[in-house]
C-alpha positions, 0 to 999 in steps of 0.5 A: 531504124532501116526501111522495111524493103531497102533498095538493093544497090544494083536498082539504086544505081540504074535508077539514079544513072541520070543523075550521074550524067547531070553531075558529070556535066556540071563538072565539065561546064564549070571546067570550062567555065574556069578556064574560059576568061570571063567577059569584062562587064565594063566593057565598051558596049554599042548604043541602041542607036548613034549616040550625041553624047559619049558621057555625062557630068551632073552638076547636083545642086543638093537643097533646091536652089530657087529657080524664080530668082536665078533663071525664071524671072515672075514680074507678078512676084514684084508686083505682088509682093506681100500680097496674100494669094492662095495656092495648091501647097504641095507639102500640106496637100491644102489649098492655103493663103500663102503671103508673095515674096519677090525676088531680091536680085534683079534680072537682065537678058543674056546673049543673042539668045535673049536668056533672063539671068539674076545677078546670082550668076554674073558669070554664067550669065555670059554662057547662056548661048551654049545652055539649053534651059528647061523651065517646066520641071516637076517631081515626086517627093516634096521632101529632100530625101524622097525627091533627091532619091527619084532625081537619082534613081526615078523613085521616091521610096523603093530601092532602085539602081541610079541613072549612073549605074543605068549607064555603065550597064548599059554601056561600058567604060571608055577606060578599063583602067578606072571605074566608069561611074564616079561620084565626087563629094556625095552627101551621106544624107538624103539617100546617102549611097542609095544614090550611087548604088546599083541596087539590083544590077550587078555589083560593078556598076555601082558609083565609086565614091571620091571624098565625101560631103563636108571633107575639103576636096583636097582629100577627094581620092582612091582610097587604099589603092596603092601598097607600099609594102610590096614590090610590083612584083610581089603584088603581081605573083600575089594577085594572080595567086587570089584570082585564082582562087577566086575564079575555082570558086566561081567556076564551082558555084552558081552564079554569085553576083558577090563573087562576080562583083569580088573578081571584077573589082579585084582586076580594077583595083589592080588596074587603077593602081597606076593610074587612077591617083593620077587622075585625081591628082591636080599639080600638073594642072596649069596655073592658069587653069586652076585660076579659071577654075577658082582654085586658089580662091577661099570661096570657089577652091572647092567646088572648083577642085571636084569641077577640075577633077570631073573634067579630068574624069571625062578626058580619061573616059569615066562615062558618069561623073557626078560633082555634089555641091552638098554637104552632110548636116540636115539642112542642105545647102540651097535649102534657104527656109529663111534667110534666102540671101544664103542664096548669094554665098552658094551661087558665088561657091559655083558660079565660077568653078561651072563656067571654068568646066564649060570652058574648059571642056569647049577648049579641048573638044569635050563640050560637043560629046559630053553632056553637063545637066545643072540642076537640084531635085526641086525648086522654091515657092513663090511665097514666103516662109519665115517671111525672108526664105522659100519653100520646096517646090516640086510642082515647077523648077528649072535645070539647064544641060549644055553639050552633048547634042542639046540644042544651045540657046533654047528655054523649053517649057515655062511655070505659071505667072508665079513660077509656082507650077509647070503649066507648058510642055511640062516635063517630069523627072522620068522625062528628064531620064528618058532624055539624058539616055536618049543623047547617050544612045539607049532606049530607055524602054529597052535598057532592062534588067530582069529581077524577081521575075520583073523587068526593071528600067530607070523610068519604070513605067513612065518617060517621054524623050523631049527631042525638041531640045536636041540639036 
């Protein structure tokens, strides 16, 4: 049915003029916007201010390896041993009367610094003059998923993007030809890709897997990077027909951050095809090195090839590198609940291949502008379970960092009498994020990202610098 008094056509068209102009000028701005090159998102950008560190590689003791008999010596638990004490557990949120277990390693001070080391870490024991210790960590979630989720992203239940995505965004990559965030054999448990994930940012800044827990790192790659049934040729005409598609598309749309993130990776896919299956690629590598790795040894030879590849990575110029000694069952692999002498087969699995990174890194000029943090999402209790094992311990635990503008030698902080909870200058995992960023160059509280109307950053709300342990 037609309206009672239609608008006649000649008033339709001067009222709507306006409109016409608003359409004509979208059509231009987005003409330009296709013809003008987009500007690369991974990019090297500036620091807030002068950085001490260039990149990073996370050493990610996945499980809570337990800091009372590796790093954090408690002559009480010796002398209390099987005595009934009475603590705060964090898992029952009860005080309970919980039985004393003592350390079965013995501990001996390391170096002109004087450091306490447990014969878990024969070799690492030797490196505790280049090592920065914080002794007085503590952590939301006593659970791993909760725990491993706010280690990687700084909360425990809501879907944030990880500090490696924090970084890329917030200053590039020193190589356009990879990506500037990888994660090494990461677990899909425990938070699984929210670990890696960018959540929010924009898509490019989200962490590129390599393999995956409980696959041989021999099969850590690039997948489906390389076509064998083109020429270079044939690929070039083909992928320079798809961008262009691709950016008409983007030029004709709002701002899709999926299209974006499609284009974006479109051109490092193309990139990388020369140049990223090299990286990963180990056969160059010298005997001798593989050997100061632990390749070759049953072992060390895994968690050596994801320690090797990570040091390949950071010469390459990836800002986020991050090598998981984890695995994809329910029961982590530090996580000893009984039976804690599974600590000496994981200790054994990493003690080399982390000390072959140091110094490896020392002898090629890396150590001094890469920052390595050593560490898990908790700790262990003092106090037994099942009578031989530990529990989770986010009231107190130890990581350590070494390079990258950290002071080398240094133990910040301490745990109680039992190592059950961090009593001096206790630093939180927000902290502990603040301080990484801080030795990169950015401001945590200025490195933001606006979403639904908030301003987001890694510490949320939280975070102090511990500028006492710089350099």
């Amino acid at each position: 049915m037609l309206p009672s008094n239609p608008l006649p056509r000649r008033e339709l068209l001067k009222t709507l003029a306006c409109g016409f102009g608003s359409v004509a000028l979208a059509g231009l701005l987005n003409e330009r916007a296709a013809a003008e090159p987009r500007a690369n998102p991974l990019a090297p950008k500036l620091p807030h201010f002068a950085a001490r560190a260039k990149r990073v590689i996370f050493l990610f003791m996945q499980g809570g390896p337990s800091h009372i008999d590796t790093f954090d010596p408690k002559p009480r638990l010796e002398a209390e041993d099987g005595k009934s004490v009475e603590f705060n557990v964090a898992r029952t949120r009860k005080v309970q009367a919980r039985t004393i277990l003592k350390s079965p390693w013995k501990f001996k001070q390391f170096g002109q610094s004087g450091r306490w080391v447990s014969e878990l870490f024969p070799l690492m024991a030797q490196h505790v003059d280049k090592m920065c210790f914080i002794q007085s960590m503590h952590t939301d979630g006593v659970a791993h998923g909760p725990a491993t989720i706010c280690l990687h992203t700084g909360a425990t239940a809501f879907v944030r993007p990880c500090i490696g995505s924090w970084v890329t965004y917030g200053l590039g990559t020193e190589n356009q030809n990879l990506p500037g965030f990888v994660t090494v054999s990461p677990t899909q448990n425990m938070g699984g890709p929210r670990n890696f994930s960018n959540a929010f940012l924009p898509a490019i800044y989200q962490g590129t897997a390599i393999g995956r827990a409980g696959v041989p790192a021999t099969q850590a790659k690039f997948r489906n990077i390389v076509n064998a049934t083109l020429s270079t040729d044939e690929q070039k005409k083909q992928f320079d027909f798809l961008q262009s598609i691709n950016r008409e598309q983007s030029g004709q749309a709002a701002k899709d951050d999926q299209l974006e993130a499609a284009i974006d990776s479109y051109e490092l896919a193309y990139r990388m095809q020369m140049n990223a299956p090299g990286t990963t690629d180990l056969s160059n590598e010298s005997e001798a090195t593989k050997k100061m790795y632990g390749i070759g040894e049953p072992e060390t030879d895994d968690f050596g090839r994801q320690c090797l590849m990570a040091r390949r990575f950071a010469e390459a110029g990836v800002r986020y590198i991050q090598v998981n000694y984890s695995d994809n069952g329910n029961n982590p692999k530090w996580d000893q609940h009984s039976n804690l002498k599974q600590h000496e087969k994981h200790a054994h699995a990493v003690d080399k291949p982390t000390v072959g990174l140091l110094q490896d890194l020392e002898a090629r000029g890396l150590l001094k502008d890469t920052l390595i943090w050593w560490g898990g999402e908790f700790g262990r209790t003092p106090f037994s379970e099942a009578r031989d094992g530990r529990d989770h311990n986010p009231t107190g635990f130890t990581v350590w960092l070494a390079g990258g503008g950290v002071k080398p030698g240094l133990c910040y902080g301490a745990t109680d009498e039992y190592g059950f909870e961090a009593v001096t200058d206790k630093v939180h995992m927000h902290d502990l994020h603040a301080t990484v960023l801080h030795l990169l160059g950015l401001n945590h509280e200025k490195l933001t990202y606006r979403y639904a109307g908030r301003d987001f950053r890694l510490t949320d709300v939280s975070g102090r610098v511990v500028k006492e342990i710089f350099a």
